[in-house]
C-alpha positions as CSV (number, residue, x, y, z in Angstrom):
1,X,171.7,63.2,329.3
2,X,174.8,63.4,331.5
3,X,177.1,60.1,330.9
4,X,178.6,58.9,334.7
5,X,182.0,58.5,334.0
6,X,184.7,56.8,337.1
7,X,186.9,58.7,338.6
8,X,189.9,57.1,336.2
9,X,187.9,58.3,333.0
10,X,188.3,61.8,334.2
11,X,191.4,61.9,333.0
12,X,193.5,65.0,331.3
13,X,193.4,64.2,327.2
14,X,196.7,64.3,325.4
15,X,195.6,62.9,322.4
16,X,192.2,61.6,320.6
17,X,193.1,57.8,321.6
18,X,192.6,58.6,325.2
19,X,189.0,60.2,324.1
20,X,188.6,57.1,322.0
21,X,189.3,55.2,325.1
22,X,186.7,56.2,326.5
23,X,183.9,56.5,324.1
24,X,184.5,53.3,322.7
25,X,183.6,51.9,326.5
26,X,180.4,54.4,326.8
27,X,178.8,52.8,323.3
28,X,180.0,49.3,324.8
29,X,178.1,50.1,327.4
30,X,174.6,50.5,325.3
31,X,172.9,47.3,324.2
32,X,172.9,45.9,321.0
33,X,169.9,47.7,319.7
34,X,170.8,51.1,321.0
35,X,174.5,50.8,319.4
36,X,172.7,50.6,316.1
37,X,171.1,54.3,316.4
38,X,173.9,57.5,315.9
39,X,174.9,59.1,318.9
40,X,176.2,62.6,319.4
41,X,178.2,62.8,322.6
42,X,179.9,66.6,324.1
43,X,182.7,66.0,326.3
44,X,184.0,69.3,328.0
45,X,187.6,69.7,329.1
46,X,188.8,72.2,331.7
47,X,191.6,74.6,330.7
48,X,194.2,71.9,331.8
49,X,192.8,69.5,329.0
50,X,190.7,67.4,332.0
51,X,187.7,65.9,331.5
52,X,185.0,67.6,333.0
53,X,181.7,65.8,331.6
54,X,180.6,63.9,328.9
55,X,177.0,64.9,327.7
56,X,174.8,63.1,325.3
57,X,173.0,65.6,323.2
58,X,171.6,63.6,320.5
59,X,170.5,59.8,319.9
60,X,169.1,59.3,316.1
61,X,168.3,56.8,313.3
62,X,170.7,54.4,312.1
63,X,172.7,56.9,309.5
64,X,171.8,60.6,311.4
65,X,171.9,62.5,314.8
66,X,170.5,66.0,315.0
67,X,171.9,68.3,317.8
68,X,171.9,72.3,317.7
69,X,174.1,74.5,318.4
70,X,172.3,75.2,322.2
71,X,172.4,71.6,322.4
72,X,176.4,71.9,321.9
73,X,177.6,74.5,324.2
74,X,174.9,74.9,327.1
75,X,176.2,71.9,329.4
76,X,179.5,73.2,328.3
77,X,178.7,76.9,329.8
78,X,176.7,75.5,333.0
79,X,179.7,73.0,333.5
80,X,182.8,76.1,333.0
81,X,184.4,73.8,330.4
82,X,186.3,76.1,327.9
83,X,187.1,73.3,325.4
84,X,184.7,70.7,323.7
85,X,185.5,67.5,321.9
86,X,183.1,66.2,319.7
87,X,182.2,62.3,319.0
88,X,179.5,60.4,317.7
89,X,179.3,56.6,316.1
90,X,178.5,55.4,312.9
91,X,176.4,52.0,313.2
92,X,177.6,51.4,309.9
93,X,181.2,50.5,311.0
94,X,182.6,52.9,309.0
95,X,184.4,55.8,310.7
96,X,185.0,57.5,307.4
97,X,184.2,61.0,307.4
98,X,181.2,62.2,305.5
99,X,179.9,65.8,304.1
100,X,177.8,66.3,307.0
101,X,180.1,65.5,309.5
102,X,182.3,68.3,307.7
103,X,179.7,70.9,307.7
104,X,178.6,70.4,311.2
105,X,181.9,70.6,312.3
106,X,182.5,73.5,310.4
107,X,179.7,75.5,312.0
108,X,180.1,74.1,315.7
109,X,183.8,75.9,315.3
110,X,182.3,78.8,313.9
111,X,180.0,79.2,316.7
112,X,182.4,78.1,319.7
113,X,184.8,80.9,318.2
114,X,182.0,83.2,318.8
115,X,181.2,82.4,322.2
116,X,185.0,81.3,323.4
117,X,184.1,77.6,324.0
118,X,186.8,75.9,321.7
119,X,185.9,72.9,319.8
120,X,189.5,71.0,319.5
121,X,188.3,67.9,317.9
122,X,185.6,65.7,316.3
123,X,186.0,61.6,316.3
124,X,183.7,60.0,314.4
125,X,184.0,56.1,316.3
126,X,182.9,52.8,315.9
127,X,182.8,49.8,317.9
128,X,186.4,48.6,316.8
129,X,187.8,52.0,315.6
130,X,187.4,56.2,315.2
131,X,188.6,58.8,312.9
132,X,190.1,61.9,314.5
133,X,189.4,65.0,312.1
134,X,192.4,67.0,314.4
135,X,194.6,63.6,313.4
136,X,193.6,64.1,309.8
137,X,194.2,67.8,310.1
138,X,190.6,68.2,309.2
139,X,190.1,70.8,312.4
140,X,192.8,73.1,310.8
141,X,191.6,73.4,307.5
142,X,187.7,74.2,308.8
143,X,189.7,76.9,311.0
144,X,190.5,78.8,307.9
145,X,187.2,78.3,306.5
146,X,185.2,80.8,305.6
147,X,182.1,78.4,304.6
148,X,180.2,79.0,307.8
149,X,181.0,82.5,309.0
150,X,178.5,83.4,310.9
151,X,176.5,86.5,309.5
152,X,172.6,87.9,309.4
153,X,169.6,87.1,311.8
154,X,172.0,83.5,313.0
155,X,174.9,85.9,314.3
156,X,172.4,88.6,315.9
157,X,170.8,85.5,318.1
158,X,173.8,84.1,318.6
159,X,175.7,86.9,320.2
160,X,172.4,87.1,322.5
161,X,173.5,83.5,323.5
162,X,176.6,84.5,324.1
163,X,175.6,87.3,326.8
164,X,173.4,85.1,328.4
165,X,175.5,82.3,328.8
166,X,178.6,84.8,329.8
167,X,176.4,86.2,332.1
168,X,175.3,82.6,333.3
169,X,178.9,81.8,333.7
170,X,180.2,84.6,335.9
171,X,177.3,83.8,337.6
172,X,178.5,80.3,338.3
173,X,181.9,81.6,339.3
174,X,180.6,83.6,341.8
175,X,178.7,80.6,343.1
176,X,181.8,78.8,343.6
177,X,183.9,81.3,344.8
178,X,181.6,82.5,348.0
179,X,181.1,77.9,348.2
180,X,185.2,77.8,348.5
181,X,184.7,80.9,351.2
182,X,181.9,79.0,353.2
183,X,183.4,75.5,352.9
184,X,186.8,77.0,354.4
185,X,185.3,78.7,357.1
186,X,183.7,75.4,357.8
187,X,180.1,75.6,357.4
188,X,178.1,72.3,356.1
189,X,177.7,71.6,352.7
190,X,173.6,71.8,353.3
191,X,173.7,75.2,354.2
192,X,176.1,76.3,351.2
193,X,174.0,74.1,348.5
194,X,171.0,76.3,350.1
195,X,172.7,79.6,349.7
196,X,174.7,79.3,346.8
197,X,172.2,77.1,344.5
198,X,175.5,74.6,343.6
199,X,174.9,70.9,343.9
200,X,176.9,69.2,347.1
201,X,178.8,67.2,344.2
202,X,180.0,70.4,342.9
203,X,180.8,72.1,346.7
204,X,183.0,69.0,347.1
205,X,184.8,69.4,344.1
206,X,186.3,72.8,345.2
């Protein structure tokens, strides 16, 4: 489920505060009873570090979230993003990072490495606070992990992920670069939703 976000939360991230920033206002947002399930949250960046989206992929029980690896990366290959930041809450007000967290993490970089989406951080936030595994330096040492290389039957249907969602992407570029043709040459947004598939929010963002 895509998260609106204002036109000031699309900002370009220098550091995990100005992600915390953010999240800590989209679980605000949630009522009392949703704030006490997990949530798993995607936000893609643009090459420039700016906010493109902020998708939520996951909403669990009080103590887990599940999200899959599709789950992770699609919005990020539709969207064009070509760096992810990933955040979810713990209920529990404790931001402390747990073996699960670590694992997930672990394999989310593996797979992102594989399909050249990069996955630059994972906050684990709470109402009041977050932990920042980049911060902690947590993201470096899972980079020179070799715990979830991906190998076997997992690598064989991921790399068939990869073509399609490469394949999805140039066609998405293509979309946007004949949209950027028509819009200069003046024709209606109507006409270049109808002929190039994109959505008018997209046409205007060009």
């Amino acid at each position: 489920m895509n998260v609106r976000l204002t036109k000031e939360q699309k900002i370009k991230v220098l550091n995990s505060a100005d992600i915390y920033a953010i999240m800590q206002q989209v679980l605000l947002r949630e009522n009392k009873i949703r704030r006490n399930q997990e949530h798993f949250w995607v936000v893609g960046l643009n090459q420039n570090n700016k906010i493109l989206f902020v998708e939520l992929i996951g909403l669990g029980a009080s103590n887990r979230v599940n999200a899959d690896p599709p789950d992770v990366f699609r919005m990020a290959i539709y969207k064009l993003a070509s760096k992810l930041i990933l955040v979810h809450n713990h209920p529990s007000g404790s931001h402390e990072v747990t073996d699960a967290d670590l694992n997930f993490t672990d394999h989310m970089l593996k797979v992102g490495k594989l399909i050249h989406v990069e996955v630059l951080d994972h906050l684990v936030i709470t109402e009041t606070s977050y932990t920042s595994f980049e911060d902690r330096g947590i993201m470096n040492q899972l980079r020179k992990s070799g715990f979830f290389e991906i190998t076997g039957p997992e690598k064989k249907e991921l790399e068939e992920f990869k073509i399609e969602t490469e394949k999805k992407r140039a066609e998405k570029e293509k979309a946007l670069d004949i949209a950027k043709k028509m819009k200069e040459d003046g024709i209606d947004l109507d006409t270049i939703k109808k002929y190039t598939g994109l959505s008018k929010k997209e046409i205007g963002g060009i």
